[in-house]
Biopython code that builds the backbone (N, CA, C, O; Angstrom):
import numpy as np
from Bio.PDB.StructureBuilder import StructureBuilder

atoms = [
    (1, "UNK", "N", (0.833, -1.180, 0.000)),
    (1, "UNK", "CA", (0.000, 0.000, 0.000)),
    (1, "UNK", "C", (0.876, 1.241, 0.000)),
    (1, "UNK", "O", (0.830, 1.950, 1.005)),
    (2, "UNK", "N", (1.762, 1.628, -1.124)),
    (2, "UNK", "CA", (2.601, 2.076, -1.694)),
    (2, "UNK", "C", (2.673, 2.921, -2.370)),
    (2, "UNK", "O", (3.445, 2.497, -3.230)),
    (3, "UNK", "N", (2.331, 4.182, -2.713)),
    (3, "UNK", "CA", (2.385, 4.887, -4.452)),
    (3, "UNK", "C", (4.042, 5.411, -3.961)),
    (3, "UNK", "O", (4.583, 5.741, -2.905)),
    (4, "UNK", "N", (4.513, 5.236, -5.639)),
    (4, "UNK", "CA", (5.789, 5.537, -5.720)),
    (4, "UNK", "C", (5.535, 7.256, -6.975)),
    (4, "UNK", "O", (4.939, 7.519, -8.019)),
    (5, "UNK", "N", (6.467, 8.006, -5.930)),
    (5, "UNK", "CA", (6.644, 8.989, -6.884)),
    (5, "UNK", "C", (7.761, 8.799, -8.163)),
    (5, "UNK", "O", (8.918, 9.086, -7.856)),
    (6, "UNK", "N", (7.547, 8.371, -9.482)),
    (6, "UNK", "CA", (9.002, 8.234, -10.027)),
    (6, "UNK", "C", (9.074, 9.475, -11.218)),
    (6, "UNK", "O", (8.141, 9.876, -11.913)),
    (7, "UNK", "N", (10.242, 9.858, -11.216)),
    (7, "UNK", "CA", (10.407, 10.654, -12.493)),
    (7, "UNK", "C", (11.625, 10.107, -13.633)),
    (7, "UNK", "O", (12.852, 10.205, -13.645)),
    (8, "UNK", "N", (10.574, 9.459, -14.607)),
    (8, "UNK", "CA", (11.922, 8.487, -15.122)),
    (8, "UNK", "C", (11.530, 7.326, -14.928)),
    (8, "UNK", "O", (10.352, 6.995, -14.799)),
    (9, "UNK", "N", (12.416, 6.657, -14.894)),
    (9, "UNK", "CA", (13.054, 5.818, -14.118)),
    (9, "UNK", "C", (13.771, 5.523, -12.681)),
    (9, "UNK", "O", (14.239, 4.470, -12.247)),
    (10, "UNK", "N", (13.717, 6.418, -12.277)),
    (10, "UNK", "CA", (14.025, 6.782, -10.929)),
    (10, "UNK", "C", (13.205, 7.183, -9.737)),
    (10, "UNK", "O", (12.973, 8.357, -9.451)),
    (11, "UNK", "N", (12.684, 5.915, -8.908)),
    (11, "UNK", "CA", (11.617, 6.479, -7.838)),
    (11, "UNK", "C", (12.508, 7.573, -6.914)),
    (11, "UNK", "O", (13.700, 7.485, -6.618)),
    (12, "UNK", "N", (11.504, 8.680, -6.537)),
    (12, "UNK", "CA", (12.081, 10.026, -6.046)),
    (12, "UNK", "C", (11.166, 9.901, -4.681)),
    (12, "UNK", "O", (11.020, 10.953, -4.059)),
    (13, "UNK", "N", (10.593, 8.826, -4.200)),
    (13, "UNK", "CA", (9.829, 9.078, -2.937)),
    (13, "UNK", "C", (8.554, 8.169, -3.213)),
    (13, "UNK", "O", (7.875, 8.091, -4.237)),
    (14, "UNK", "N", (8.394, 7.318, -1.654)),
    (14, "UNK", "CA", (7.304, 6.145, -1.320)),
    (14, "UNK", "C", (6.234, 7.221, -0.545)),
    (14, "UNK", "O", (6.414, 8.278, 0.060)),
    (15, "UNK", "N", (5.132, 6.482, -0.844)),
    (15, "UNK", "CA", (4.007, 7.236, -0.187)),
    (15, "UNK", "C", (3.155, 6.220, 0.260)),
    (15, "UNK", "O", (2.911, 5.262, -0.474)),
    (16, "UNK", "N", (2.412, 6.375, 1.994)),
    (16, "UNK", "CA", (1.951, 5.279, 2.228)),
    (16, "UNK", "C", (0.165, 5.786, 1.685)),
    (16, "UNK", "O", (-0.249, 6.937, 1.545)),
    (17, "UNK", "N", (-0.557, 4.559, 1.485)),
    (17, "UNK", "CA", (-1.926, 5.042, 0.964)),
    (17, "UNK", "C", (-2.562, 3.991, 1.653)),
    (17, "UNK", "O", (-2.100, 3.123, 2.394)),
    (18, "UNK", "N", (-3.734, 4.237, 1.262)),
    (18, "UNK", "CA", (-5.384, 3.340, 1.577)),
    (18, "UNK", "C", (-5.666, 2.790, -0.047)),
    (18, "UNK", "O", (-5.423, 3.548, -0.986)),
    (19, "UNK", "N", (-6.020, 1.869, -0.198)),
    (19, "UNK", "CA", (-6.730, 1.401, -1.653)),
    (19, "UNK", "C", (-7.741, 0.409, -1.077)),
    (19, "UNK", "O", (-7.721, -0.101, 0.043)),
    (20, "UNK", "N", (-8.641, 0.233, -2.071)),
    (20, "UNK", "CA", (-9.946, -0.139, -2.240)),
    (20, "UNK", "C", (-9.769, -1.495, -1.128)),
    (20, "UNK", "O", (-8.765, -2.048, -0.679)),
    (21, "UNK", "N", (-11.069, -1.705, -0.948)),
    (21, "UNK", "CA", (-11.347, -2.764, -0.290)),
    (21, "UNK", "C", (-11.395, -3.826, -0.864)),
    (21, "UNK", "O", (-10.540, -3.991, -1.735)),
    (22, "UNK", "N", (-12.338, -4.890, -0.630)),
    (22, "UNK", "CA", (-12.347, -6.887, -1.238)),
    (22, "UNK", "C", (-13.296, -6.553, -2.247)),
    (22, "UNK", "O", (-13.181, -7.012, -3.383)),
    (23, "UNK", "N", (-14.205, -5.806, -1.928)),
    (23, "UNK", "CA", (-15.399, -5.970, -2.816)),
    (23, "UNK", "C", (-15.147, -4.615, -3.826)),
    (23, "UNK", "O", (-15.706, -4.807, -4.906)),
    (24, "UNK", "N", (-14.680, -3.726, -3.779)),
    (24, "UNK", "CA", (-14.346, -2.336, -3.984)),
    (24, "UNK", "C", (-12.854, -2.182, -4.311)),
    (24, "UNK", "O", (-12.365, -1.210, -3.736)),
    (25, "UNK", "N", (-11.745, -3.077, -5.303)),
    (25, "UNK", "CA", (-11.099, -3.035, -5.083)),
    (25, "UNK", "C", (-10.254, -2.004, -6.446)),
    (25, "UNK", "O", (-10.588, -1.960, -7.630)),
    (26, "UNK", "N", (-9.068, -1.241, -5.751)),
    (26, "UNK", "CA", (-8.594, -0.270, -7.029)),
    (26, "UNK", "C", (-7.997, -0.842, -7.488)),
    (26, "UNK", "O", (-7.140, -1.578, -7.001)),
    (27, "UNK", "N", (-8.425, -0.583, -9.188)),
    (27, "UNK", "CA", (-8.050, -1.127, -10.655)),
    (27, "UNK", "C", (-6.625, -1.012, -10.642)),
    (27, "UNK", "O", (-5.986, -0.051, -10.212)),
    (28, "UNK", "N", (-6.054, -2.344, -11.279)),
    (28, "UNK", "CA", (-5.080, -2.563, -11.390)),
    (28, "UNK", "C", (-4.345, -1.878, -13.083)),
    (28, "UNK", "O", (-4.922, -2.414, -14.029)),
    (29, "UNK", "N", (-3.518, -1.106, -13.419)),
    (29, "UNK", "CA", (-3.339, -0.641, -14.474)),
    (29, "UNK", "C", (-2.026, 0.375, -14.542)),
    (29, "UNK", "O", (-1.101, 0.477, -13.737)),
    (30, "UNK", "N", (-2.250, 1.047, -15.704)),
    (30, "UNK", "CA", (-1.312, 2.041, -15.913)),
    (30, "UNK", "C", (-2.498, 3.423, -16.388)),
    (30, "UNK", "O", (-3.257, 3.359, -17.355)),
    (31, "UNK", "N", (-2.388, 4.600, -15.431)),
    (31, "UNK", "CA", (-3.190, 5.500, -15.815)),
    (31, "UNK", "C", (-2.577, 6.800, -15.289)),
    (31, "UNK", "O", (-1.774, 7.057, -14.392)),
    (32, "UNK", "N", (-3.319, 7.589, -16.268)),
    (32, "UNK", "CA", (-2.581, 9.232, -16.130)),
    (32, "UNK", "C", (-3.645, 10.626, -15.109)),
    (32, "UNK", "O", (-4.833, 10.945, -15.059)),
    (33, "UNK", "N", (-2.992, 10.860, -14.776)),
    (33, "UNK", "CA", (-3.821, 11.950, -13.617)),
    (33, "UNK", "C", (-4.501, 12.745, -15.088)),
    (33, "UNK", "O", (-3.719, 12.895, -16.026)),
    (34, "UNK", "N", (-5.763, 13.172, -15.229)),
    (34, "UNK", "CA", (-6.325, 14.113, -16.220)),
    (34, "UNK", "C", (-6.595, 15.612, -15.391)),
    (34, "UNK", "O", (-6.199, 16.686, -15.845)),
    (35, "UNK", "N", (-7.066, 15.522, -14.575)),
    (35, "UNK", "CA", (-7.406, 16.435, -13.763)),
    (35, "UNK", "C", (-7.308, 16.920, -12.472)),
    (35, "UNK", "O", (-7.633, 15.978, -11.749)),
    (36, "UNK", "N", (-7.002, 17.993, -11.714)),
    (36, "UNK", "CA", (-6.692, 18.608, -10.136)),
    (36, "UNK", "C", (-7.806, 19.442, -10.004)),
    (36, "UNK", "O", (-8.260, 20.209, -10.853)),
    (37, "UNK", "N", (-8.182, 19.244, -8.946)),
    (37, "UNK", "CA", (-9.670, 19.973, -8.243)),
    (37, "UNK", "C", (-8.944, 20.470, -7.144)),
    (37, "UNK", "O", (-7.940, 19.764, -7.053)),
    (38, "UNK", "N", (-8.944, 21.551, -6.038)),
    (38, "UNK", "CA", (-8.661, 21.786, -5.167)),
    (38, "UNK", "C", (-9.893, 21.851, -4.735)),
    (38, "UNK", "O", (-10.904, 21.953, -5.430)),
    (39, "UNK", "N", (-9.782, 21.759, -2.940)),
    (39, "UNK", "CA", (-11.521, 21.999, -2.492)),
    (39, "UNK", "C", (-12.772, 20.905, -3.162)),
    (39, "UNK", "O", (-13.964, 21.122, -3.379)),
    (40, "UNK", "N", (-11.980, 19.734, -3.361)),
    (40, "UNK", "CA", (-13.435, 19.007, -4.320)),
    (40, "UNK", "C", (-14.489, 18.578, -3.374)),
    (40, "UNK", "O", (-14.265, 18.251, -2.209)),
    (41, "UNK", "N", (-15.732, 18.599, -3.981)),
    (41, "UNK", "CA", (-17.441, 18.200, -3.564)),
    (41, "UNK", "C", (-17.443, 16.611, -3.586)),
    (41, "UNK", "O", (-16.873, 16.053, -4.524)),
    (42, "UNK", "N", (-18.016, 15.907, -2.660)),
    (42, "UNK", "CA", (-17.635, 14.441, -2.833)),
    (42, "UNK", "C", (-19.351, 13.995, -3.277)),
    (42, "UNK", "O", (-20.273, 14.206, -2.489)),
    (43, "UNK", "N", (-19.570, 13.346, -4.679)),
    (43, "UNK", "CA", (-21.125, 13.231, -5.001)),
    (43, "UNK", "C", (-20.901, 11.660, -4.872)),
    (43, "UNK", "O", (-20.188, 10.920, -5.550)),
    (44, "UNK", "N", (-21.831, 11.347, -3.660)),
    (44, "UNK", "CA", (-21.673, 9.744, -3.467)),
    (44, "UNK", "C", (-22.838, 9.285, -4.042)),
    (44, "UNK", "O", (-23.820, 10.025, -4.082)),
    (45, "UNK", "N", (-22.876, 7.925, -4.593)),
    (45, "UNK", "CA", (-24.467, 7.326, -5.119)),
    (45, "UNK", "C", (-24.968, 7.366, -4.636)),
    (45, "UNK", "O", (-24.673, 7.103, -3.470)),
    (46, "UNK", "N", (-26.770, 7.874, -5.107)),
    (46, "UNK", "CA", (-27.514, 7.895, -3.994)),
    (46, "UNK", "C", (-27.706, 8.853, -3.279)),
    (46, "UNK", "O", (-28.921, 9.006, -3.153)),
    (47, "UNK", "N", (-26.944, 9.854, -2.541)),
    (47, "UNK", "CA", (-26.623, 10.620, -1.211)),
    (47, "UNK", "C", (-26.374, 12.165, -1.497)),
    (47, "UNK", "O", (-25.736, 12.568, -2.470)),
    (48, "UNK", "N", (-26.926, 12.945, -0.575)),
    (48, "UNK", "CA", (-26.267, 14.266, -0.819)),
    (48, "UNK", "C", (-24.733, 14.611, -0.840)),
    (48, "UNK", "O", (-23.878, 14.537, 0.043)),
    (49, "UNK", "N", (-24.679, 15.011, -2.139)),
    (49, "UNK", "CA", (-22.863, 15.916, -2.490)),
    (49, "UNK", "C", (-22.095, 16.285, -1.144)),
    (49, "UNK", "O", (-22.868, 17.025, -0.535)),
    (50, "UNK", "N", (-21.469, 16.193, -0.742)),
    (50, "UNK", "CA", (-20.719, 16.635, 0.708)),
    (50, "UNK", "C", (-19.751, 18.021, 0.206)),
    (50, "UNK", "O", (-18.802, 18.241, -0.548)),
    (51, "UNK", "N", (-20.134, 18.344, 0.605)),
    (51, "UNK", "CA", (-19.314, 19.708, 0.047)),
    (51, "UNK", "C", (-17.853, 19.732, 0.787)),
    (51, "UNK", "O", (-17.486, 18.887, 1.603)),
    (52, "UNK", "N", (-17.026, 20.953, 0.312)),
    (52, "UNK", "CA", (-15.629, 20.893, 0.708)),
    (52, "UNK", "C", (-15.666, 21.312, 2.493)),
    (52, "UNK", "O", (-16.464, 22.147, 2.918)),
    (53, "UNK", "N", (-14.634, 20.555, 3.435)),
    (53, "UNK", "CA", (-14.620, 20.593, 4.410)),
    (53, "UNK", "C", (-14.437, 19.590, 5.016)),
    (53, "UNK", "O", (-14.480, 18.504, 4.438)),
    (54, "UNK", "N", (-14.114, 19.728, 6.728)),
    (54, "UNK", "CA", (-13.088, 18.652, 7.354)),
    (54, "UNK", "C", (-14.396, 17.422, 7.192)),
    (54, "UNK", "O", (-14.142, 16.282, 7.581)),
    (55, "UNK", "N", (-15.988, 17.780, 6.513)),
    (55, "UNK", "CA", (-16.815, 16.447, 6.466)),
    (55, "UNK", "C", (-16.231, 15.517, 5.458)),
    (55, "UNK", "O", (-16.500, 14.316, 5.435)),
    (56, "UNK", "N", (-15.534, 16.030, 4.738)),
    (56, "UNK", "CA", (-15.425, 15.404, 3.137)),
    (56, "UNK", "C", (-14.061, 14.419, 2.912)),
    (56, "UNK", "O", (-12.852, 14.645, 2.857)),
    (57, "UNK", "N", (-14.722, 13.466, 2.834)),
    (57, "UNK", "CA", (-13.401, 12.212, 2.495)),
    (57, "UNK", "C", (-12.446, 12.426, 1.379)),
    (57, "UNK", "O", (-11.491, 11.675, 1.181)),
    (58, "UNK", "N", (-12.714, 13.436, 0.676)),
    (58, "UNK", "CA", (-11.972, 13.396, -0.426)),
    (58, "UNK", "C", (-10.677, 14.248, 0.415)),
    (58, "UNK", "O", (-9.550, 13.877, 0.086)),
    (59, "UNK", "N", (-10.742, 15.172, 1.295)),
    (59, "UNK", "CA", (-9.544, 16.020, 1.589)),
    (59, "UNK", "C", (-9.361, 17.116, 1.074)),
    (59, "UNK", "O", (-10.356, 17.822, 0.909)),
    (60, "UNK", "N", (-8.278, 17.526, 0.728)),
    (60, "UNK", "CA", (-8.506, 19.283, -0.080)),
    (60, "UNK", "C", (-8.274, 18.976, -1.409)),
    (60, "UNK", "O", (-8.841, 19.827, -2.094)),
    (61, "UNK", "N", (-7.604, 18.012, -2.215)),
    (61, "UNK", "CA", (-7.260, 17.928, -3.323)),
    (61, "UNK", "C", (-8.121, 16.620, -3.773)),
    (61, "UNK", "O", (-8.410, 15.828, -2.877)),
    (62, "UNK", "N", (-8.543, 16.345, -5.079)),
    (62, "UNK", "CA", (-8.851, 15.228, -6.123)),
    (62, "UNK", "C", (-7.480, 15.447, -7.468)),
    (62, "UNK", "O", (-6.992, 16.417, -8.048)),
    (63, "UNK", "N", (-7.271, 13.950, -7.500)),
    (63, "UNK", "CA", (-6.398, 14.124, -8.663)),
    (63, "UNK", "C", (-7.351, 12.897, -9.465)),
    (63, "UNK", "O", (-7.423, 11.744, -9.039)),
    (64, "UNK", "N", (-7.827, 13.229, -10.298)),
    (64, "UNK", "CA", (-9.336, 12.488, -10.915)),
    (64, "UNK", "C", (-7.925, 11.597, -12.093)),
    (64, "UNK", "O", (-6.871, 12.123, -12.449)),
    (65, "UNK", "N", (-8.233, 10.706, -12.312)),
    (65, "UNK", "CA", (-7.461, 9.334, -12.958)),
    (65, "UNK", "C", (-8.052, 9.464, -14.472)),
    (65, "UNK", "O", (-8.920, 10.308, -14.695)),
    (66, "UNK", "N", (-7.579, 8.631, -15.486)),
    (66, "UNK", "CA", (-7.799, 8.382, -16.800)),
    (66, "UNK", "C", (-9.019, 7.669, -16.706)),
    (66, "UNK", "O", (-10.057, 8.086, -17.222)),
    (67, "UNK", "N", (-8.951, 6.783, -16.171)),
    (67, "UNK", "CA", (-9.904, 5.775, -15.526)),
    (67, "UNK", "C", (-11.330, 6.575, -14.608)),
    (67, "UNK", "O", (-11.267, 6.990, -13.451)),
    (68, "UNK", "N", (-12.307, 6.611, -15.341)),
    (68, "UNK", "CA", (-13.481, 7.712, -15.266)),
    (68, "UNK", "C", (-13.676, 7.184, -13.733)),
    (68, "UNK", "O", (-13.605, 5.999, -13.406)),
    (69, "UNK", "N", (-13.990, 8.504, -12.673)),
    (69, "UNK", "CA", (-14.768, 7.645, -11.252)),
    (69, "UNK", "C", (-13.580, 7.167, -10.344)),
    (69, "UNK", "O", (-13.767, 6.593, -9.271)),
    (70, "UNK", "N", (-12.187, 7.487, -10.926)),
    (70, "UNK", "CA", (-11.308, 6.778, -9.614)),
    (70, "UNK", "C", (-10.235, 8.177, -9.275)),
    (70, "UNK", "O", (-10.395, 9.242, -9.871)),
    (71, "UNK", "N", (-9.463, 8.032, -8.541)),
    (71, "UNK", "CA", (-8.288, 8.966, -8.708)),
    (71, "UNK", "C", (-7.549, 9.111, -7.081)),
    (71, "UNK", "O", (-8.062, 8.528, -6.127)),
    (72, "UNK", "N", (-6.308, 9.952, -6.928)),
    (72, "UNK", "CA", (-6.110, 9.548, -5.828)),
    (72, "UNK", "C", (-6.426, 10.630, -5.483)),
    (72, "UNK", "O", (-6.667, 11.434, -6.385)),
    (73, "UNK", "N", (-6.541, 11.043, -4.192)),
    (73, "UNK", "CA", (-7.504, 12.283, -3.480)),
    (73, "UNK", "C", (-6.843, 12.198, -1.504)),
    (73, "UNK", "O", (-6.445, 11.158, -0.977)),
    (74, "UNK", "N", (-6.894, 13.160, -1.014)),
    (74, "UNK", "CA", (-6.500, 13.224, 0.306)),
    (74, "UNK", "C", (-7.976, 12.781, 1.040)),
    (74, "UNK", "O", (-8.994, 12.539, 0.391)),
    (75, "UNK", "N", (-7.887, 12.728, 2.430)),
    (75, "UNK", "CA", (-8.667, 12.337, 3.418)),
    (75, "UNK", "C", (-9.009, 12.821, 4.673)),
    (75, "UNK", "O", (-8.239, 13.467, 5.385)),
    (76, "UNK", "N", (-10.203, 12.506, 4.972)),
    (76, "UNK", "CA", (-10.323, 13.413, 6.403)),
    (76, "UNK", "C", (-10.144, 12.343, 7.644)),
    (76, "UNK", "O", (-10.560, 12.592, 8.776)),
    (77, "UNK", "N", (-9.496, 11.166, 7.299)),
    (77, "UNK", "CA", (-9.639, 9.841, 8.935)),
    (77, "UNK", "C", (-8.208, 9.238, 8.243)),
    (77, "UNK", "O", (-8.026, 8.115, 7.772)),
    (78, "UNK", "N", (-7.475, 10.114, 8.324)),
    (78, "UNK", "CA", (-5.860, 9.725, 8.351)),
    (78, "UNK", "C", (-5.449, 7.994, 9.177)),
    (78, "UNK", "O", (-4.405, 7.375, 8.971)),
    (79, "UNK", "N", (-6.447, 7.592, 9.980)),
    (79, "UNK", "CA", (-5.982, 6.259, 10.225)),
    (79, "UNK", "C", (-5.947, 5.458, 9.395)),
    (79, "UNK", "O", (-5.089, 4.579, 9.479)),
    (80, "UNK", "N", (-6.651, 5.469, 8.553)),
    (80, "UNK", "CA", (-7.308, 4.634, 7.234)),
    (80, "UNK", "C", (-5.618, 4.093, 6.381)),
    (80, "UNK", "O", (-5.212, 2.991, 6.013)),
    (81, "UNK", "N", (-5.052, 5.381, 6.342)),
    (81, "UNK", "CA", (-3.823, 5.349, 5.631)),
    (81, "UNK", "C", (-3.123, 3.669, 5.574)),
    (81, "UNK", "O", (-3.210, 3.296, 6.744)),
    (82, "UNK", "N", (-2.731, 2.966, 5.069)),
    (82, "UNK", "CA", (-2.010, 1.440, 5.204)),
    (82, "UNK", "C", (-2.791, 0.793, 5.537)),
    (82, "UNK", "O", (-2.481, -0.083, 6.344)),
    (83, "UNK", "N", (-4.469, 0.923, 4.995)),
    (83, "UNK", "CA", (-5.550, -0.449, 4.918)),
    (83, "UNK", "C", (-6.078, -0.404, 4.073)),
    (83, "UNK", "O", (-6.115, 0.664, 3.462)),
    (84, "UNK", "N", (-6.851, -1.681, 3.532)),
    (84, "UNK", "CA", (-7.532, -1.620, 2.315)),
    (84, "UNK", "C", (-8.865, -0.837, 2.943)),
    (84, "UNK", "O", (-9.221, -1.465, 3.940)),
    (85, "UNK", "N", (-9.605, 0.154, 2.739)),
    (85, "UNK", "CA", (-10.189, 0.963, 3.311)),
    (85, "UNK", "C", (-11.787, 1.772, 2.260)),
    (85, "UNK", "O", (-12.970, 1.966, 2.542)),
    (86, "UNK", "N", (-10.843, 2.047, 0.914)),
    (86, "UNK", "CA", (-11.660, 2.692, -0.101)),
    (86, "UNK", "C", (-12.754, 2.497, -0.650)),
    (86, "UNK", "O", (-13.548, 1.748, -0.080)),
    (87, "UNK", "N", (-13.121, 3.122, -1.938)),
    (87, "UNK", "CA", (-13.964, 2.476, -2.675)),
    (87, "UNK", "C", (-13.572, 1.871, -3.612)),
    (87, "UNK", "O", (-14.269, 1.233, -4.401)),
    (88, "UNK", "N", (-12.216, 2.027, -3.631)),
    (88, "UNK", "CA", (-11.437, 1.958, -4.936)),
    (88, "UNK", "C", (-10.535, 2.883, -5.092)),
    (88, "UNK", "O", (-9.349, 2.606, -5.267)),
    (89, "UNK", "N", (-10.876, 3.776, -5.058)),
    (89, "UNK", "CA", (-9.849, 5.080, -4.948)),
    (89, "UNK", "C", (-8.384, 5.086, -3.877)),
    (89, "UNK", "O", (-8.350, 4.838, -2.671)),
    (90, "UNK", "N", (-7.532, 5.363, -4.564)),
    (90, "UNK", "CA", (-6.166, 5.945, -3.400)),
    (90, "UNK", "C", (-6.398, 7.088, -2.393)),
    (90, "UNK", "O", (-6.731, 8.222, -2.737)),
    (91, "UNK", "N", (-6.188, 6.685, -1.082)),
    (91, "UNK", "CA", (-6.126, 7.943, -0.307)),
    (91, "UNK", "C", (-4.764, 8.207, 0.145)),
    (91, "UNK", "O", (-4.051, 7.223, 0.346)),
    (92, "UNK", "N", (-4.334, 9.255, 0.319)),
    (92, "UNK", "CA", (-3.569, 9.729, 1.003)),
    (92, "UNK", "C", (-3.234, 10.547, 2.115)),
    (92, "UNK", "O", (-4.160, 11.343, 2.266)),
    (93, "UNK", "N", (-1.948, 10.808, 3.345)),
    (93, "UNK", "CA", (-2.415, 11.897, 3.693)),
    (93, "UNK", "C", (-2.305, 13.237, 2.992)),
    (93, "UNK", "O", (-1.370, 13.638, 2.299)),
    (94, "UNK", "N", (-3.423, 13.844, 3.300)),
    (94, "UNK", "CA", (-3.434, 15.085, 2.561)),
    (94, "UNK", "C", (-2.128, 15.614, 2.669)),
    (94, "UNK", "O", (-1.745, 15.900, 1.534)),
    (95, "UNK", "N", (-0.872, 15.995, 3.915)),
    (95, "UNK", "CA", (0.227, 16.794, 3.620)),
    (95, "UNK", "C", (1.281, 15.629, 2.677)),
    (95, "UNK", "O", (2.500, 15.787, 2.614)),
    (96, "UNK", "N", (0.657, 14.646, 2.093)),
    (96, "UNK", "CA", (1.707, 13.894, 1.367)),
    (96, "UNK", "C", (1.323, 14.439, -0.150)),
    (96, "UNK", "O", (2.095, 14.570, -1.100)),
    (97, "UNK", "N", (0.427, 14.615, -0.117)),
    (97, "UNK", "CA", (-0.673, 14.449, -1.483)),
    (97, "UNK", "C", (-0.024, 15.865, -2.154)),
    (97, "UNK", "O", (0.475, 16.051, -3.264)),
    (98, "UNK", "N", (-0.238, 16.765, -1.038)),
    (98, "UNK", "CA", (0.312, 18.435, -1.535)),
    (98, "UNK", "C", (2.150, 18.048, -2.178)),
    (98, "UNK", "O", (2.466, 18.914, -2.995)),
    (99, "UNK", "N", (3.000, 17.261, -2.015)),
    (99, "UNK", "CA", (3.828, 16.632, -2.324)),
    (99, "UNK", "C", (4.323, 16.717, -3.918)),
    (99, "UNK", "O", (5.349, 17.169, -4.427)),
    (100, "UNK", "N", (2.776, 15.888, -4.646)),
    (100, "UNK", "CA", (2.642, 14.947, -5.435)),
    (100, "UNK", "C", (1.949, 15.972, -6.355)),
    (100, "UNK", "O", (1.528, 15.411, -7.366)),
    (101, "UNK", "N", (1.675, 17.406, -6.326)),
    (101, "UNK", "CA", (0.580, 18.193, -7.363)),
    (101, "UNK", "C", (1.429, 19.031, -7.575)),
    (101, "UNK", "O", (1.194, 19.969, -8.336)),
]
sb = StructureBuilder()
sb.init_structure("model")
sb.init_model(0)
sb.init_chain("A")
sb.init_seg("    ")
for serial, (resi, resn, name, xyz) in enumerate(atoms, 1):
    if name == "N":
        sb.init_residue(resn, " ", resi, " ")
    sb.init_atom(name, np.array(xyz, "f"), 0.0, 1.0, " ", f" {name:<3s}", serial, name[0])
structure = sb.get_structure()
């Protein structure tokens, strides 16, 4: 439960994360960040949008994935960090995440 920062060929820094759970688990692949949200709205199925704030699981940043619906994003329950935990999505801690944008 690992993301590696590399530039190159050369990893420049380990980052510990949360990824998806048994049933919920994050896609295995090669994919490119498309998009940065600062402050993102979390719209869960079903449920009212959670807007930005210490309610919102997403954290202060979304880095939305190639892969429509996934991406890695900071968190508001920092314990989570080094368990399978998600929906699928990577969490991080948010001061790692600011790192990585």
């Amino acid at each position: 439960m690992t993301l590696e920062l590399r530039q190159g060929n050369e990893t420049k820094r380990h980052f510990p994360v949360a990824v998806g759970k048994a049933d919920t688990p994050t896609p295995l692949g090669y994919f490119t960040v498309i998009n940065i949200i600062k402050d993102p709205t979390w719209y869960p199925a079903g449920r009212t949008p959670v807007p930005p704030g210490k309610d919102n699981p997403l954290g202060d940043y979304w880095l939305g994935l190639s892969l429509p619906g996934y991406g890695i994003h900071g968190n508001n329950q920092p314990a989570s960090i080094g368990y399978p935990q998600s929906s699928g999505c990577i969490r991080m801690h948010n001061h790692d995440l600011l790192e990585i944008i």
